[in-house]
N, C-alpha and C positions, 0 to 999 in steps of 0.2 A: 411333176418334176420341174417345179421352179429352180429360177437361179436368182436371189437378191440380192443389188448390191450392199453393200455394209455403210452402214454410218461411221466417215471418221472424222472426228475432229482435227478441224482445223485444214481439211485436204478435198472432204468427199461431200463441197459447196454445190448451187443451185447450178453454176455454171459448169461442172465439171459433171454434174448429174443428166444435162443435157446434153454436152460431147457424147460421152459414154451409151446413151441410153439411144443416141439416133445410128450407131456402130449395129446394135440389134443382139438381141438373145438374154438382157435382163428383162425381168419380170416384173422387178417390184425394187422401190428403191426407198431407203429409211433416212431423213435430214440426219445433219448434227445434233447434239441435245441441245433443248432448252435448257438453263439450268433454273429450276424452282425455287427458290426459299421461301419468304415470308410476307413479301410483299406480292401484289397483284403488279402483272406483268399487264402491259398497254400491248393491242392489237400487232402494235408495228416491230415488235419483237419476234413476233411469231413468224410476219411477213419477212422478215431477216432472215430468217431463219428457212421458212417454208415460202417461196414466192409462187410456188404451185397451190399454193391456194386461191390463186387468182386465178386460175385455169383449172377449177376441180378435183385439185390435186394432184394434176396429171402434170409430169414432161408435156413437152411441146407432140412430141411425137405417142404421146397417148399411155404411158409407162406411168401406174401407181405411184404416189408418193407418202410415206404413214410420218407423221409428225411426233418427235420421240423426245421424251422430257426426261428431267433425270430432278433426282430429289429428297428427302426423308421424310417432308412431313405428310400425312397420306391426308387430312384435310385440304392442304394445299395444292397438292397431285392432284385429286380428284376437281380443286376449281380450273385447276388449268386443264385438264383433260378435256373439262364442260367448255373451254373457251376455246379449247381448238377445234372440237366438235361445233363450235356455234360457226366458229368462222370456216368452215368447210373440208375439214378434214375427214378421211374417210378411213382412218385407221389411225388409233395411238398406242404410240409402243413405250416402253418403258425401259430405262436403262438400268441394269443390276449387275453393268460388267466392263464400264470403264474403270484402267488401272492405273490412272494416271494421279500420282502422289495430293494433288491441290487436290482433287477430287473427292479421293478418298479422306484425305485429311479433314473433308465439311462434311461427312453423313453423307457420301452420294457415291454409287455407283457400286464397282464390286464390292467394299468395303459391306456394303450391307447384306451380302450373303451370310457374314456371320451371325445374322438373326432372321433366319426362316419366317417368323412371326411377324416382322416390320417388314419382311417382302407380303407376306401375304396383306398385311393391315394397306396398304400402299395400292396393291396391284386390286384389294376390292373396294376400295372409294375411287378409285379411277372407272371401275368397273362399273359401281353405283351411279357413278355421276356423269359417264358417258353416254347416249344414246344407246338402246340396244342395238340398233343398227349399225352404230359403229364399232369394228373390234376394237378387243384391246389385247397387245401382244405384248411379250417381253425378252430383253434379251439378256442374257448372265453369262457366268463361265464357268466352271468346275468348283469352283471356291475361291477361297482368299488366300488362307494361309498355305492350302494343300488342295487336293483334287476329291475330298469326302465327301462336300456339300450339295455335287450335284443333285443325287436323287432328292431329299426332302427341299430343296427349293425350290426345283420343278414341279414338287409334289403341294409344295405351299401357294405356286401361283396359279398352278392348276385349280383348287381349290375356290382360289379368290375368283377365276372366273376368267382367265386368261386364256386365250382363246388358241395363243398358238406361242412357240418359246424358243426364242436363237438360243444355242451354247455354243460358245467358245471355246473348242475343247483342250482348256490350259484354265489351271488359277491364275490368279492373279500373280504370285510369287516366280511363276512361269514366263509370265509378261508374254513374250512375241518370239521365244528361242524355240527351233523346232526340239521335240516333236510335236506334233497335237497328238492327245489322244482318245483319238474318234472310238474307242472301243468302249471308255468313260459316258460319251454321250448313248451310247446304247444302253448302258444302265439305266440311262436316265427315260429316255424313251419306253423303257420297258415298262416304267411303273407310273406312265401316267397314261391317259386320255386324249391329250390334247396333243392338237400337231407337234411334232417337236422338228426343229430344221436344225442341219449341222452346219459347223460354222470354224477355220481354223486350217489354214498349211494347205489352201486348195490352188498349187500354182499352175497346172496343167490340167487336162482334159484326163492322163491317166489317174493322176490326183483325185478328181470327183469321183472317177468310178471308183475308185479304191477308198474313197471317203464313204461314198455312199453305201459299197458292200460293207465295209466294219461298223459305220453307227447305225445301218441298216434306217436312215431317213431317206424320204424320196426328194425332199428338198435341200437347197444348199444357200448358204452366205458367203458370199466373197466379199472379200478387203481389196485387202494388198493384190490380187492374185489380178484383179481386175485392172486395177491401176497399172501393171507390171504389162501386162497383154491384153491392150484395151478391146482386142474380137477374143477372147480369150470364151467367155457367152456363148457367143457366135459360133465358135469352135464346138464348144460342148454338145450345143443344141443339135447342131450337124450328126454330131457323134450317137447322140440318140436317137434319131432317123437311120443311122448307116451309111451315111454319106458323108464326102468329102468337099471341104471347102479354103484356097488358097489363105495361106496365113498371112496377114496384116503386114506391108513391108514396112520401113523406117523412116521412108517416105511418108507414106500416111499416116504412120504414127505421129509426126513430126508436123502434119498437117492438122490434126487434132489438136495439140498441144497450142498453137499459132491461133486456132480457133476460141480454144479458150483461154488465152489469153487476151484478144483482142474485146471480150465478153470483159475482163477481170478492169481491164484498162480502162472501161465506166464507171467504174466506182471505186475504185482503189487507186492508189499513189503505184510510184513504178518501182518503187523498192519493195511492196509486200507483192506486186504480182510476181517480179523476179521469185521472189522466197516461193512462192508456191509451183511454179515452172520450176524450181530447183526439189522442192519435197517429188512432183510428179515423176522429173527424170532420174533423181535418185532410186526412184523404183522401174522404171523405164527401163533400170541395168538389170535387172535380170529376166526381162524378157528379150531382149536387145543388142546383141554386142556393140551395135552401133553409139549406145547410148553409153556406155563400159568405156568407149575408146574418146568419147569425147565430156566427159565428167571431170577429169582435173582442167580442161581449159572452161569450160560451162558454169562450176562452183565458184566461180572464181568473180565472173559477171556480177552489176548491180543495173544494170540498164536491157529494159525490152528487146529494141531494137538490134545489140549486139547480142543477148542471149540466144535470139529465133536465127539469125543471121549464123551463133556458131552450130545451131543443130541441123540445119541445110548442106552443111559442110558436106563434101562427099568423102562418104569412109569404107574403103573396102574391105568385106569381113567375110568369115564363109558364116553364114547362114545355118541355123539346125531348126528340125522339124519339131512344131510345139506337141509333145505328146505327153 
């Protein structure tokens, strides 16, 4: 009964994988994509990308990391597979479910659900040319254009020798508007072999179990959900013991964030760390009234020190139970 956080571009970095993962109750966490084309990528790309591979691919705190590439050529996928593998990866995933327009416009990502055949050509030269010891996993979404695709492309990477397969339970055309529909990934589930984890609209702890009972997966991917209520895991994990555990205050929330920011302020300029303390709090609001009340003066900031400064603010709110 895993919970794994989600790979998001451009949000769900090395440093944000660290906060998160020292809060406790993920399991497994997936980088951003590499993107593949045509040329051979140099080591330090990877390390960009994956800085747990200096530490066995683990978080600081001992938390999986699977190193997730995205691509069309399946020659080319499978040399990078071999180099993430060389350089110490311990799981490569595969991306067949970012919907983001540049993306799909170059042969990568959901876009290639529309050919079952180049999912599978792709996900068995990666398979070929990884280690057997290392998996190889892949994540998709229902389709592209509609929600039809899911069985035969699960059923294509299954095939290729994938070992275990996120859905996203929306196409591509769906993008991120609720609903998900977890009853879609049970289709998909039904007709293959291979692990299949559900993935999609998991903002609560009632969320999971209701996600869990209709795609009928024992595993789960959070995104956004995690982002939103960062013990949000934590919560879960309790829930499946039977036990209760106090919820995260705005305080602490607000202490994480300061945490990693101060991580972000090593290597980045103070205008892209603001940008990204601003993508985290903009989902912060709904887990958070706190974060709700203080978002038009917060958006507004382009400097560190006054963005952390207005989330300390004190804001009196009534409080609801994460369920």
């Amino acid at each position: 009964m895993r919970i794994i956080l989600a790979p998001m571009e451009g949000l769900v970095d090395a440093p944000i994988r660290e906060t998160l993962t020292k809060v406790g109750g993920i399991d497994r966490c997936v980088t951003e994509f590499i993107r593949v084309t045509h040329t051979t990528l140099p080591p330090r790309v990877f390390y960009k990308y994956a800085p747990e591979l200096y530490n066995q691919s683990l978080t600081q705190v001992g938390t999986p990391v699977a190193v997730q590439l995205l691509g069309s050529d399946p020659e080319q996928m499978g040399l990078h597979g071999l180099k993430a593998a060389e350089l110490g990866a311990t799981q490569v995933d595969i991306n067949f479910g970012c919907p983001a327009k540049t993306v799909n416009k170059h042969k990568g990502g959901c876009v290639l659900m529309r050919e079952p055949d180049l999912m599978h050509n792709i996900a068995a030269a990666v398979r070929k040319a990884v280690p057997a010891q290392v998996p190889v996993t892949a994540k998709m979404r229902l389709g592209y254009d509609d929600r039809s695709m899911g069985v035969a492309c699960a059923q294509a990477l299954e095939a290729a020798g994938a070992e275990e397969i996120v859905i996203h339970a929306r196409s591509k055309v769906d993008g991120y508007k609720p609903p998900a529909y977890w009853e879609e990934i049970a289709k998909a589930r039904e007709a293959v072999k291979a692990k299949v984890i559900a993935n999609g609209e998991i903002w609560t702890v009632a969320d999971y179990w209701r996600c869990r009972e209709v795609s009928g997966c024992e595993d789960v991917m959070i995104g956004r959900g995690l982002i939103a209520r960062p013990d949000l895991a934590q919560q879960i994990k309790a829930s499946q013991q039977g036990v209760e555990v106090e919820d995260m205050t705005w305080l602490e929330a607000v202490a994480l964030v300061k945490e990693y920011a101060g991580v972000l302020q090593g290597w980045l300029e103070d205008k892209y760390v603001t940008g990204r303390i601003k993508q985290w709090l903009n989902l912060l609001r709904q887990g958070f009234p706190e974060a709700e009340v203080l978002w038009p003066q917060a958006r507004k900031l382009r400097e560190v020190a006054p963005m952390l400064a207005c989330l300390e603010q004190h804001v009196p709110v009534l409080r609801t139970t994460l369920v």
